[in-house]
N, CA and C atoms of all chains as a GROMACS GRO file, in nm:
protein
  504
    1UNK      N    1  -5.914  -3.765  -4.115
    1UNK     CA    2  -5.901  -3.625  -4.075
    1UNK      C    3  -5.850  -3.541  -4.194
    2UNK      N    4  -5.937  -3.435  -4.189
    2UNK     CA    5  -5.854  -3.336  -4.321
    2UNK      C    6  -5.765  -3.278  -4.304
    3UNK      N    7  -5.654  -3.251  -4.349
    3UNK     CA    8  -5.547  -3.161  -4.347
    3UNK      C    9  -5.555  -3.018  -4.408
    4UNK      N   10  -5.556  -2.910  -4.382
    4UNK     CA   11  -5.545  -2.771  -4.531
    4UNK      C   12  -5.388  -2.735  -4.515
    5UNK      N   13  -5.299  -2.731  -4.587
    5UNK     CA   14  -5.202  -2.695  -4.617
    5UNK      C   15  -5.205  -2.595  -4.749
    6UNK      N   16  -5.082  -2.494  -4.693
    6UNK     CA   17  -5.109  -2.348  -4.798
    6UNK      C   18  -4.953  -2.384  -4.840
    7UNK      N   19  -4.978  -2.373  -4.954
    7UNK     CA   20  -4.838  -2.389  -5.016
    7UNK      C   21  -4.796  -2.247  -5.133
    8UNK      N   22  -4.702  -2.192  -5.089
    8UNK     CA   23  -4.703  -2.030  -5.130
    8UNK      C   24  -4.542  -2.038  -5.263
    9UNK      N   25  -4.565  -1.983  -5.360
    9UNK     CA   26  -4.492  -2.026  -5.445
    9UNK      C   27  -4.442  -1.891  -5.528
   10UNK      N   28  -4.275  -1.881  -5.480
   10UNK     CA   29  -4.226  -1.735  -5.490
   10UNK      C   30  -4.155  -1.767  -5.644
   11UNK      N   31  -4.068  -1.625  -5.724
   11UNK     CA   32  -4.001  -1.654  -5.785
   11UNK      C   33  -3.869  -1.653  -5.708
   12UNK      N   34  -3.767  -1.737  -5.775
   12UNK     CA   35  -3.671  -1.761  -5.708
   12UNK      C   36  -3.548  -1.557  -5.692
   13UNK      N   37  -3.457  -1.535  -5.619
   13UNK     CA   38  -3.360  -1.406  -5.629
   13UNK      C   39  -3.314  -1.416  -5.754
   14UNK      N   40  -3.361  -1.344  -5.820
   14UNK     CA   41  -3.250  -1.312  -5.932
   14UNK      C   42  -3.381  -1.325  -6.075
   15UNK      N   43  -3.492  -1.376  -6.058
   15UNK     CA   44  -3.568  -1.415  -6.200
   15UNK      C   45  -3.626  -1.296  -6.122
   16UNK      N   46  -3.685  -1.251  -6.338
   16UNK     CA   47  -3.761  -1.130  -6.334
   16UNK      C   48  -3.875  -1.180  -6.320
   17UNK      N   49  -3.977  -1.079  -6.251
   17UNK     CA   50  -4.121  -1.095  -6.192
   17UNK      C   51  -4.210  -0.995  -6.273
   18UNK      N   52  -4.196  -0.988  -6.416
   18UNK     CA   53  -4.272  -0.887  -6.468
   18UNK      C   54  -4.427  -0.851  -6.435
   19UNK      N   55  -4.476  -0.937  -6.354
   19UNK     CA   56  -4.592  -0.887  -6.320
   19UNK      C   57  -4.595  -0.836  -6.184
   20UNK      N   58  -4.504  -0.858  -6.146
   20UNK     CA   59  -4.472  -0.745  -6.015
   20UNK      C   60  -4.413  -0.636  -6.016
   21UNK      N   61  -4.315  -0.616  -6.153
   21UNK     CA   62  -4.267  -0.488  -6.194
   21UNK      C   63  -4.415  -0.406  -6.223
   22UNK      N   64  -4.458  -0.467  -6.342
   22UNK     CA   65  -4.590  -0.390  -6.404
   22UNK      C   66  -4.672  -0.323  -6.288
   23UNK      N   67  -4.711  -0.424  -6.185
   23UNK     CA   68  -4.796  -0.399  -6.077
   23UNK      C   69  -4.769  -0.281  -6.025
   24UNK      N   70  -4.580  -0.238  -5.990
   24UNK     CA   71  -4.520  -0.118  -5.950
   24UNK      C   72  -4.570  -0.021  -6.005
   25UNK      N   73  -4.554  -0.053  -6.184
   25UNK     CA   74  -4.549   0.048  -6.246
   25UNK      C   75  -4.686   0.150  -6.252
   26UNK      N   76  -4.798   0.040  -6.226
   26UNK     CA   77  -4.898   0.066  -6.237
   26UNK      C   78  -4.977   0.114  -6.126
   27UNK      N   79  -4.893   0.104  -5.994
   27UNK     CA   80  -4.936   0.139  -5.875
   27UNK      C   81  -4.885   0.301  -5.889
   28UNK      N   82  -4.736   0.328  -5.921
   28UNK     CA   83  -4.666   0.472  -5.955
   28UNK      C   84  -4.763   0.552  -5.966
   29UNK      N   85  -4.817   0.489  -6.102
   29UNK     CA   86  -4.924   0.627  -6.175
   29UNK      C   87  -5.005   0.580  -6.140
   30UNK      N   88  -5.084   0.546  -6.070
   30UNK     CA   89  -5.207   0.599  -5.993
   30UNK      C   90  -5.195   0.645  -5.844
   31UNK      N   91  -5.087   0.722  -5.860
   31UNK     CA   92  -5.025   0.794  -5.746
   31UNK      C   93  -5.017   0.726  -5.607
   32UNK      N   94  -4.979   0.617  -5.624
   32UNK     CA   95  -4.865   0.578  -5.541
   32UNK      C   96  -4.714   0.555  -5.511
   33UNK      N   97  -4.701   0.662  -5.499
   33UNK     CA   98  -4.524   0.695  -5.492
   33UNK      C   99  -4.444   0.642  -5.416
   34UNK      N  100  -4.481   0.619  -5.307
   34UNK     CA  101  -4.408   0.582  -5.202
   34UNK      C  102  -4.402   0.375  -5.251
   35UNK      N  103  -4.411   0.334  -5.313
   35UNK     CA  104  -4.408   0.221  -5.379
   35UNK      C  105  -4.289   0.158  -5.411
   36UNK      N  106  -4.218   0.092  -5.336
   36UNK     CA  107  -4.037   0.079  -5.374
   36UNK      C  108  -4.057  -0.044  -5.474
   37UNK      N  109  -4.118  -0.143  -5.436
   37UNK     CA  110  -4.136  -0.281  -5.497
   37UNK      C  111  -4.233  -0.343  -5.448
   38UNK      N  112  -4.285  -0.456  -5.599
   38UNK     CA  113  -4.401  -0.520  -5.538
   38UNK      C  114  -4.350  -0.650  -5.602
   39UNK      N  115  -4.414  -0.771  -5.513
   39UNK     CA  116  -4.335  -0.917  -5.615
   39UNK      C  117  -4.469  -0.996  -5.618
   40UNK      N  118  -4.477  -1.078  -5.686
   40UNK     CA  119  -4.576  -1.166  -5.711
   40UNK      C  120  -4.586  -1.291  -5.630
   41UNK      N  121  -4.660  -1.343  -5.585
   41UNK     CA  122  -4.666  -1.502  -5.576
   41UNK      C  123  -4.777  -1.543  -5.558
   42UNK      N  124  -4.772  -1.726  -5.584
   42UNK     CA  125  -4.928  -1.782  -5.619
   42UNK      C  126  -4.897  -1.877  -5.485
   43UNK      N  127  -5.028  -1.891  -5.412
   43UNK     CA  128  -5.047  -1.947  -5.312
   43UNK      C  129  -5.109  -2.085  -5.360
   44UNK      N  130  -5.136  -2.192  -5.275
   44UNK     CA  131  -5.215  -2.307  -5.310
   44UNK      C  132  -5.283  -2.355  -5.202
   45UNK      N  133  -5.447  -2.330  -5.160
   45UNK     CA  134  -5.479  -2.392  -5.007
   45UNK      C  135  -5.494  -2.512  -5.042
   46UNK      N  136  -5.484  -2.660  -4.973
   46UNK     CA  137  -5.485  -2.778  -5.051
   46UNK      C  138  -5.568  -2.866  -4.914
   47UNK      N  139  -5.661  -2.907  -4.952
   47UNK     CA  140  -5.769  -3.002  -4.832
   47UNK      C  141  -5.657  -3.176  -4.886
   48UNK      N  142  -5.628  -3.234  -4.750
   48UNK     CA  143  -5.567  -3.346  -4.780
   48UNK      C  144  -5.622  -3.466  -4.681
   49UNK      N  145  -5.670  -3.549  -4.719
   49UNK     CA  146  -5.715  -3.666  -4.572
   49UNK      C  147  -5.579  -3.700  -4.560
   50UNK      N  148  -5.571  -3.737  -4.434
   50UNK     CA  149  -5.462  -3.753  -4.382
   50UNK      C  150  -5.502  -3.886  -4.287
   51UNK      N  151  -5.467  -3.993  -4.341
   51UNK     CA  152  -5.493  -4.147  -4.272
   51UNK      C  153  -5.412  -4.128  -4.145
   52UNK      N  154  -5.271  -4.094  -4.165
   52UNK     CA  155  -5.194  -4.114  -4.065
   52UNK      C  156  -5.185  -4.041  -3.879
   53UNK      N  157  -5.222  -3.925  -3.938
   53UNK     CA  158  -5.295  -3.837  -3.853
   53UNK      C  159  -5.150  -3.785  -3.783
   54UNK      N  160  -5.057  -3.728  -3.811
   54UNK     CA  161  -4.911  -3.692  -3.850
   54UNK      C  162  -4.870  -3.576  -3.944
   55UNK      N  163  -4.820  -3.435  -3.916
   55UNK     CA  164  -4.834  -3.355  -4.005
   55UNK      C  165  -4.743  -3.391  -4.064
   56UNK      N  166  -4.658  -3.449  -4.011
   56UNK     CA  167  -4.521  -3.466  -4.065
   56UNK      C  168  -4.492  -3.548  -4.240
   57UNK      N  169  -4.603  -3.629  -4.232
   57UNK     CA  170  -4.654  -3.726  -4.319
   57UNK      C  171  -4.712  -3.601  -4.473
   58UNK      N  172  -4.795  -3.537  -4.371
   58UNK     CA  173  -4.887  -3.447  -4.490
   58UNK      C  174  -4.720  -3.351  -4.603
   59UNK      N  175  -4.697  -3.269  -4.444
   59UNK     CA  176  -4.619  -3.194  -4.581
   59UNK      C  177  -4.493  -3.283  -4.722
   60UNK      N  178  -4.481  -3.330  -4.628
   60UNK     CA  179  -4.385  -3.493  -4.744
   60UNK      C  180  -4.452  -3.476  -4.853
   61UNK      N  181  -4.549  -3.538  -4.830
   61UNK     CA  182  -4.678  -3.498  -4.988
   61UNK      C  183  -4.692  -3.435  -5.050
   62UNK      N  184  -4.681  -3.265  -4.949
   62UNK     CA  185  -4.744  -3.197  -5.064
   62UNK      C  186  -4.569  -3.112  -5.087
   63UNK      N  187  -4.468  -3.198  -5.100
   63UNK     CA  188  -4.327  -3.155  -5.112
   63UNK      C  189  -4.336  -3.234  -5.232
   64UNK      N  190  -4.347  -3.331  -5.271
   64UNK     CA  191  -4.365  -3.455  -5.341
   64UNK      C  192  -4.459  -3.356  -5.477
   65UNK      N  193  -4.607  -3.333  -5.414
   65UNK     CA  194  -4.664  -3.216  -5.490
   65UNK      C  195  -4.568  -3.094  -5.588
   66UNK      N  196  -4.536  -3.051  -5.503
   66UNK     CA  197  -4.461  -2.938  -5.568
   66UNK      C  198  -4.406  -2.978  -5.654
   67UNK      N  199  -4.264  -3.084  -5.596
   67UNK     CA  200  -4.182  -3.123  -5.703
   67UNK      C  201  -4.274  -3.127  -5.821
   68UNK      N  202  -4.309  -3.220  -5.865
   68UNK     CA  203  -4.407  -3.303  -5.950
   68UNK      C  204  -4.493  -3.195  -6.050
   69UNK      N  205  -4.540  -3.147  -5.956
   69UNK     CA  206  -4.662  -3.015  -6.083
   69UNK      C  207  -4.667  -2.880  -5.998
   70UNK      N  208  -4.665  -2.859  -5.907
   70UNK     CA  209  -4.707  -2.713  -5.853
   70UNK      C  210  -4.568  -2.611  -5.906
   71UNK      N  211  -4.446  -2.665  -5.886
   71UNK     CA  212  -4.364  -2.553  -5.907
   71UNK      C  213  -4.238  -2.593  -5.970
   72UNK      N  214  -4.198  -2.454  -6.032
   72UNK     CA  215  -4.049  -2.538  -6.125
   72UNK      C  216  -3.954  -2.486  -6.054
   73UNK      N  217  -3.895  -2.661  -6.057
   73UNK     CA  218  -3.742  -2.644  -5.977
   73UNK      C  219  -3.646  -2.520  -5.999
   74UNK      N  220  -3.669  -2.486  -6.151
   74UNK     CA  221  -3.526  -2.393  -6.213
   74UNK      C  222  -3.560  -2.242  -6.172
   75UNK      N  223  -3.727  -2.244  -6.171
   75UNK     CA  224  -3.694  -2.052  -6.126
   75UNK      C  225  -3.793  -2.057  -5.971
   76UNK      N  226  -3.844  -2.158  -5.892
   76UNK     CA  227  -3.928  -2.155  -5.809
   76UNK      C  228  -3.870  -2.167  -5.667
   77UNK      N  229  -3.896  -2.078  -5.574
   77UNK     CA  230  -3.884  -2.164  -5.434
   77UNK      C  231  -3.996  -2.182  -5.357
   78UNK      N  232  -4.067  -2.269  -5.291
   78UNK     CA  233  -4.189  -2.257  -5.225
   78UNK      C  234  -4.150  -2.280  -5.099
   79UNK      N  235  -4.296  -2.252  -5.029
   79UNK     CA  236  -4.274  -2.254  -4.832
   79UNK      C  237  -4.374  -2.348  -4.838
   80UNK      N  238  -4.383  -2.450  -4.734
   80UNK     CA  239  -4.512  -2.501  -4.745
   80UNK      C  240  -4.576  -2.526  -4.581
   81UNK      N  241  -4.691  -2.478  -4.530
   81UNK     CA  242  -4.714  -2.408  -4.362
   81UNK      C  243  -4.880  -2.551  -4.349
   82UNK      N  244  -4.879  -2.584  -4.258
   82UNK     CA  245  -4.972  -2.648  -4.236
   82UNK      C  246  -5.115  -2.579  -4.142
   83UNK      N  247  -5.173  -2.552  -4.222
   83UNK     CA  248  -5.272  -2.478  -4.148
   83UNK      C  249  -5.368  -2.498  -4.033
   84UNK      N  250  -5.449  -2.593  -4.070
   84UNK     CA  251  -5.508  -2.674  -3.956
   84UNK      C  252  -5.559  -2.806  -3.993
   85UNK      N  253  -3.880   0.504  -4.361
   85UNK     CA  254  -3.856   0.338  -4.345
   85UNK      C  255  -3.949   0.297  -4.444
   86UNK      N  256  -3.905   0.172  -4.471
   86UNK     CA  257  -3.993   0.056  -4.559
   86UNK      C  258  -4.004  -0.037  -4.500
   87UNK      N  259  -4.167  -0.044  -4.490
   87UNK     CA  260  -4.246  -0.120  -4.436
   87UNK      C  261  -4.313  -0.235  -4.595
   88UNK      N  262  -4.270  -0.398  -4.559
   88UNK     CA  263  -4.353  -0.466  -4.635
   88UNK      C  264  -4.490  -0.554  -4.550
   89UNK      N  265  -4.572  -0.534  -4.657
   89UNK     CA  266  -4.695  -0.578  -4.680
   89UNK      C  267  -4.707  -0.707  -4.768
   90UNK      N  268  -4.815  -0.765  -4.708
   90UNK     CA  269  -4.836  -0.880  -4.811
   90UNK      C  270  -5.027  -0.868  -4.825
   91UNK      N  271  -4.992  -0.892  -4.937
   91UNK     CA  272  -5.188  -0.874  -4.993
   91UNK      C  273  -5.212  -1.016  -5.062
   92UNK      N  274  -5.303  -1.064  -4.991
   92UNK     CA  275  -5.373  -1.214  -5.002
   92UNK      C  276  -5.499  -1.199  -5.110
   93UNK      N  277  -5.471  -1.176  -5.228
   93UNK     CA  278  -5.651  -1.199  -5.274
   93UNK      C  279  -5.710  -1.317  -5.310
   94UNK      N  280  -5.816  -1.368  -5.305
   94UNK     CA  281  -5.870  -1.502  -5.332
   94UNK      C  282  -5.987  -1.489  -5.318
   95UNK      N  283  -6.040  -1.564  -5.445
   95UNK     CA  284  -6.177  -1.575  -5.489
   95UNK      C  285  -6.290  -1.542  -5.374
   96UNK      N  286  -6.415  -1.492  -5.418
   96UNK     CA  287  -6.518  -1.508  -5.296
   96UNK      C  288  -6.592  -1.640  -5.289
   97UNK      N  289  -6.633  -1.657  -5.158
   97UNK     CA  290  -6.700  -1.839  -5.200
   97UNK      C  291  -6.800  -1.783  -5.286
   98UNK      N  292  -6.830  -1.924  -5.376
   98UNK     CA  293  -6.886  -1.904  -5.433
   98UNK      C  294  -6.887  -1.863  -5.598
   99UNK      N  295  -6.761  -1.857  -5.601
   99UNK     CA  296  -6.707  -1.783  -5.743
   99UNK      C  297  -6.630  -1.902  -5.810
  100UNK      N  298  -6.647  -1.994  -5.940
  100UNK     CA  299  -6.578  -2.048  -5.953
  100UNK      C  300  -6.407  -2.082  -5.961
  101UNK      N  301  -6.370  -2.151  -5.934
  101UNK     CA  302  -6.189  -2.155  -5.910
  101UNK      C  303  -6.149  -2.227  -6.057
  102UNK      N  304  -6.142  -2.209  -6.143
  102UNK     CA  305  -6.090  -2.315  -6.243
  102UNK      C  306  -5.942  -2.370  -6.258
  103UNK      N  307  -5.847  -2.263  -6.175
  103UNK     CA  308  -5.735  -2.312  -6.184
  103UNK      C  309  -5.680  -2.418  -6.066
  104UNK      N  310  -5.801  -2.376  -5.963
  104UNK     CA  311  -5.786  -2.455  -5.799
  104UNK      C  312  -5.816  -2.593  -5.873
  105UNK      N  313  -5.910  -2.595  -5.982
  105UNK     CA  314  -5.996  -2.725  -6.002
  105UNK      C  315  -5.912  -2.786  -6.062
  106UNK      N  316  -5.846  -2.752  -6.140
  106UNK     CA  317  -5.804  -2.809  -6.256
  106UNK      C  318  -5.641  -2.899  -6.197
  107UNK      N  319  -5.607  -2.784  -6.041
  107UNK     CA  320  -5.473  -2.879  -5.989
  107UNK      C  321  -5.517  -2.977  -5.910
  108UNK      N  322  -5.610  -2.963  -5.890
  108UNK     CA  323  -5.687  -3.124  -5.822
  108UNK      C  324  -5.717  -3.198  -5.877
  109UNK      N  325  -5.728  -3.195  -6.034
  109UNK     CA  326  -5.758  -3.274  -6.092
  109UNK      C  327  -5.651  -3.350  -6.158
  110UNK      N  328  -5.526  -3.240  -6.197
  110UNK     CA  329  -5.373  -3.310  -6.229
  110UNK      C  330  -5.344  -3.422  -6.086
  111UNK      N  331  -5.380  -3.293  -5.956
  111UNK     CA  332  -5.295  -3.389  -5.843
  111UNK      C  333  -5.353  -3.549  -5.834
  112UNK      N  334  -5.487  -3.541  -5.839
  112UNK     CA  335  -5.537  -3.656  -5.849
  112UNK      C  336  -5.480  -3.765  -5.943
  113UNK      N  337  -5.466  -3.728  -6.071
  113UNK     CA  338  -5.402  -3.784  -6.184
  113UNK      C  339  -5.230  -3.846  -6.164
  114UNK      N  340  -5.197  -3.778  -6.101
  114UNK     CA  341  -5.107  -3.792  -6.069
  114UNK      C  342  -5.066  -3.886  -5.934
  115UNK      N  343  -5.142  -3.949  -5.877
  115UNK     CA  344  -5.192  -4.048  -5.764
  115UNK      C  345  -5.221  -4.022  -5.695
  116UNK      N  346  -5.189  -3.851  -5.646
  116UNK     CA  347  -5.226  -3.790  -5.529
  116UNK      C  348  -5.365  -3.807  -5.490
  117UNK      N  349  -5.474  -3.952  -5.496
  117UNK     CA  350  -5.595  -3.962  -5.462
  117UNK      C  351  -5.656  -3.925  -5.313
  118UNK      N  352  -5.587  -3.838  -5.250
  118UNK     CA  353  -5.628  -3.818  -5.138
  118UNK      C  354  -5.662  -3.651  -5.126
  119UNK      N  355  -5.656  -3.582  -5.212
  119UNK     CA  356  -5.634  -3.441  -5.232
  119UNK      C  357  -5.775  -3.441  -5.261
  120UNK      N  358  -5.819  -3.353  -5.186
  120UNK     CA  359  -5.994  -3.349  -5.173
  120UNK      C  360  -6.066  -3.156  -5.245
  121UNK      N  361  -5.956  -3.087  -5.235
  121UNK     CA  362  -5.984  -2.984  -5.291
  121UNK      C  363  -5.865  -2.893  -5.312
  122UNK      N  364  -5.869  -2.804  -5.386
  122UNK     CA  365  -5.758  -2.727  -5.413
  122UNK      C  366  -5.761  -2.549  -5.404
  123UNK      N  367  -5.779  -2.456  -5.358
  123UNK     CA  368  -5.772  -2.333  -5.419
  123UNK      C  369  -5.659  -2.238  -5.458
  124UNK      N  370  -5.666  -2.175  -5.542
  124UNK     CA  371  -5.604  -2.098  -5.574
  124UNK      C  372  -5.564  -1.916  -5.515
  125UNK      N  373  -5.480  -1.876  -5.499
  125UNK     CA  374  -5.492  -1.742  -5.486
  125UNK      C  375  -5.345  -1.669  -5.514
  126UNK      N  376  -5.361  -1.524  -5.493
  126UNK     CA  377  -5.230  -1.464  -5.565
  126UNK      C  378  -5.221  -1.376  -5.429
  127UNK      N  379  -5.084  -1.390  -5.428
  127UNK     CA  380  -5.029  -1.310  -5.278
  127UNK      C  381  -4.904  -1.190  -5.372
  128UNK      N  382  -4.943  -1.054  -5.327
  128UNK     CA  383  -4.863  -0.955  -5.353
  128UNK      C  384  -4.769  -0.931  -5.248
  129UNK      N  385  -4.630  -0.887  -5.270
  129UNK     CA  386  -4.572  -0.853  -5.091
  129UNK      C  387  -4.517  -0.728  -5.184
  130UNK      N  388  -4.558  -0.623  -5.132
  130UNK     CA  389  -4.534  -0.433  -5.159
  130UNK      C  390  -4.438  -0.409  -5.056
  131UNK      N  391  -4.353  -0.336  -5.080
  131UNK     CA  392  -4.245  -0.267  -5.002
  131UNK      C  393  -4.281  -0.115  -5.023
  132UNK      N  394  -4.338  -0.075  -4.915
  132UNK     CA  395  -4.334   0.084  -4.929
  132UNK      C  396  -4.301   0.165  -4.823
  133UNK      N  397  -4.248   0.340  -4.864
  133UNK     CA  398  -4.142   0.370  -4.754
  133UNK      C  399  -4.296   0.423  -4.716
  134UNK      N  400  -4.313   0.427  -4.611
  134UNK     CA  401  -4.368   0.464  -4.480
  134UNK      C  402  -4.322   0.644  -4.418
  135UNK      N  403  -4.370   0.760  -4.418
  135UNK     CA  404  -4.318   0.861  -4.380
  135UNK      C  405  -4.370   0.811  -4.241
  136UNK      N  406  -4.487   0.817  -4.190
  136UNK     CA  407  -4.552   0.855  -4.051
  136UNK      C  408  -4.478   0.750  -3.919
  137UNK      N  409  -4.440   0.637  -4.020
  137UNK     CA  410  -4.403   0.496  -3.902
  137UNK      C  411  -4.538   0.495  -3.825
  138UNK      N  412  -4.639   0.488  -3.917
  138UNK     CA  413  -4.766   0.420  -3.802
  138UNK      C  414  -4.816   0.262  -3.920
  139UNK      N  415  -4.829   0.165  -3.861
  139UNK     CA  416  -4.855   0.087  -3.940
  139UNK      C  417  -5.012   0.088  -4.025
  140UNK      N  418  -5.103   0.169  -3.897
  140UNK     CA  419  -5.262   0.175  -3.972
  140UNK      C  420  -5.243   0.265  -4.118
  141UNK      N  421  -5.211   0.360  -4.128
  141UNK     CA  422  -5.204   0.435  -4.224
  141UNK      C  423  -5.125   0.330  -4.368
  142UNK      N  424  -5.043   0.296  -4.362
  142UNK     CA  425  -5.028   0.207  -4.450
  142UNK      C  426  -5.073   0.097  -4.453
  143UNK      N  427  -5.157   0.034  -4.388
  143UNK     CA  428  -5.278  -0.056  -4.409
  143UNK      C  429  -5.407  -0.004  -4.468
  144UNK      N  430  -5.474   0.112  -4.451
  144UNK     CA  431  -5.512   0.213  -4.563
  144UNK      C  432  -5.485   0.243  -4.680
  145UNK      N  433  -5.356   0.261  -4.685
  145UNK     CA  434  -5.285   0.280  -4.826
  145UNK      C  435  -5.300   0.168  -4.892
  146UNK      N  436  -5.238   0.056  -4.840
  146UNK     CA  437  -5.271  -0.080  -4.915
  146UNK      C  438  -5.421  -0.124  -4.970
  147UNK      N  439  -5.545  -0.084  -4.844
  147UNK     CA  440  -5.659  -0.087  -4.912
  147UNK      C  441  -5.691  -0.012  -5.024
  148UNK      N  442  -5.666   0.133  -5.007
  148UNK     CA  443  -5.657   0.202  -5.134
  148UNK      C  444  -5.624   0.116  -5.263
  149UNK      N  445  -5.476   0.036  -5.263
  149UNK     CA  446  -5.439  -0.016  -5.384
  149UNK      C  447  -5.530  -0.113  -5.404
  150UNK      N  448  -5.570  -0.220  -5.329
  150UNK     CA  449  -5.679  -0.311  -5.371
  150UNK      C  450  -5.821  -0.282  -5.421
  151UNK      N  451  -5.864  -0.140  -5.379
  151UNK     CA  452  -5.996  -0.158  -5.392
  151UNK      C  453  -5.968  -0.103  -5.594
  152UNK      N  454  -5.830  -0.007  -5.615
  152UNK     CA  455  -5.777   0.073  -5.693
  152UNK      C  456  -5.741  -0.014  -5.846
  153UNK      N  457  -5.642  -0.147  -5.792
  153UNK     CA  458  -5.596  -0.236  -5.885
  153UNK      C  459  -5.591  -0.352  -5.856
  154UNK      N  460  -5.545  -0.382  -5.755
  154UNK     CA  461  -5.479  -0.526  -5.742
  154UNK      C  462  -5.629  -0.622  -5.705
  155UNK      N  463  -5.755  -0.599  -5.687
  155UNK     CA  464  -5.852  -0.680  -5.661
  155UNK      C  465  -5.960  -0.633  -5.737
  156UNK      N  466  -6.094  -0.736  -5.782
  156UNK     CA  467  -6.212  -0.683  -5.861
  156UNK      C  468  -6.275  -0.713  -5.700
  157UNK      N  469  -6.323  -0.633  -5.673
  157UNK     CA  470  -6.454  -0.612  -5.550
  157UNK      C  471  -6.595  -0.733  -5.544
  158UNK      N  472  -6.592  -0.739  -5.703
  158UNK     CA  473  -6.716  -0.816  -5.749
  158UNK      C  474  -6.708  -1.000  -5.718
  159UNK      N  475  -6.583  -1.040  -5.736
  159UNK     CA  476  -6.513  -1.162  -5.748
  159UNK      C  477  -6.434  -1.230  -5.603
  160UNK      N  478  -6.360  -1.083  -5.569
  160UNK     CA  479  -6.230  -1.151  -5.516
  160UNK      C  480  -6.259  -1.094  -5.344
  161UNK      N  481  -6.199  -1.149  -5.264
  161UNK     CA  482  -6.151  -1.072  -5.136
  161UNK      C  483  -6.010  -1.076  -5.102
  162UNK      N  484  -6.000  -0.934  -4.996
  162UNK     CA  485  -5.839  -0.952  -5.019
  162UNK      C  486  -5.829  -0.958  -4.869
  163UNK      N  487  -5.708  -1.006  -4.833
  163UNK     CA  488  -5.626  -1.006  -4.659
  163UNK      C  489  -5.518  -0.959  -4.685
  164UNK      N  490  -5.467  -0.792  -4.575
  164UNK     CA  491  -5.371  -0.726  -4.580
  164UNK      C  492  -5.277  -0.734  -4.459
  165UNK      N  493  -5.171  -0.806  -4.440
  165UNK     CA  494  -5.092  -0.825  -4.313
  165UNK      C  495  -4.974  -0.744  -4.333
  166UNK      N  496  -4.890  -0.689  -4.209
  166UNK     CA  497  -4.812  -0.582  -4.274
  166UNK      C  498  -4.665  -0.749  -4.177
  167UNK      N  499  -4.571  -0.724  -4.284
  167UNK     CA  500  -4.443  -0.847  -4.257
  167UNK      C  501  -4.369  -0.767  -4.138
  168UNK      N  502  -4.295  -0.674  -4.210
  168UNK     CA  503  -4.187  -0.555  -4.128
  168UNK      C  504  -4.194  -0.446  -4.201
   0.00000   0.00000   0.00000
């Protein structure tokens, strides 16, 4: 059975998001004012067979994932949602 | 009030993913041999003050910004959900 799990990958409170500042800045002048803040993040949809047939099993994995290569411990926090 | 938004853009089928490809190909490398596909996408979350308090109108506004900056029309599609 396939698994899709979305794994959404923020910067952590406190690290700068310069491409979400820029994005602001750049939303401003093209006259959007009403624009308080915009933040960035990279999503990941991920197709997984899943032998066990247990979501519980899948997200472990793709926690295991993250650690490993999707995101850095020092400025990253991720969510990770099991889709269907 | 400020109302946030989150803007989902991601490739159209059909459009190559090279960065989706390329983490399936680490994850794989990495033992994860069960990881069958990967995509990529970039999620914006905008905070903007809202005069009217109607949520359609700033779901408008948000299209405005996508069709404006934050998406190429040609490539990408976007999904606009409003958070709070």
């Amino acid at each position: 059975m396939t698994v899709e799990v979305e794994v959404t990958i923020k910067l952590k409170r406190g690290v700068t998001d310069p491409e979400g500042e820029n994005t602001k800045k750049a939303l401003n002048l093209l006259g959007f004012n009403n624009v308080h803040s915009v933040k960035s993040m990279k999503t990941f949809r991920i197709a997984i067979e899943d032998a066990e047939e247990e979501g519980s099993d899948v997200k472990y994995e793709v926690e295991e994932m993250c650690k490993k290569l999707l995101a850095n411990p020092v400025i990253h926090d991720y969510k990770i949602s099991v889709v269907k």
